[in-house]
MARNU-948009 format. One record per residue (C-alpha): z negated, x, y; residue in one letter. Coordinates in steps of 0.5 Angstrom, whole numbers, plus 500, padded with zeros to 3 digits. Layout:
% MARNU-948009
ZXYA...
//
This chain:
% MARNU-948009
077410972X078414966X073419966X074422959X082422960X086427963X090425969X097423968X103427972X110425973X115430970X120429975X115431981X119436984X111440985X112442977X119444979X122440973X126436977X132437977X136433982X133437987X137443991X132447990X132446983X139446981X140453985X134457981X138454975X144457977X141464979X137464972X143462969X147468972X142473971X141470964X149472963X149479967X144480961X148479956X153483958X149489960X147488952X155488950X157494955X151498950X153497944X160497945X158504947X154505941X160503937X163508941X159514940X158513933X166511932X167519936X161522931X157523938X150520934X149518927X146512924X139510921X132515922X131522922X130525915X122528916X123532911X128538910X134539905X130543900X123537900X129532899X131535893X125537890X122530891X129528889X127532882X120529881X122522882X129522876X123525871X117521870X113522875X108518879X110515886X104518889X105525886X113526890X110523896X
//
């Protein structure tokens, strides 16, 4: 007996689902496999549809500015002369 040792476990005992010659196996596979692919077209589907709203000028790209056109420029001014970035922040 190996006390100090872990027991060893045989990777292709169907009890640890590694064992891929079982039916049960072979068809959880394929199931994770098909949700896997009705994934990848929900993601495809939004983002043709982001393109497309985007495309159409229904939404824009990036963040929304926090500050108005009048901040902007005046922080626009103070960062063209010498100004410190602490000071236009």
């Amino acid at each position: 007996m190996n006390w100090g040792q872990p027991p060893r476990r045989n990777l292709n005992d169907p009890c640890l689902g590694t064992d891929k010659s079982s039916a049960i196996s072979q068809f959880l596979l394929h199931v994770l496999g098909c949700v896997a692919e009705l994934e990848r077209s929900f993601i495809s589907d939004r983002t043709t549809a982001g393109y497309e709203a985007y495309r159409a000028g229904v939404i824009g790209v990036g963040r929304k500015h926090s500050k108005s056109g009048k901040d902007l420029g005046v922080a626009r001014h103070s960062a063209s002369s010498a100004a410190t970035s602490a000071a236009v922040a």
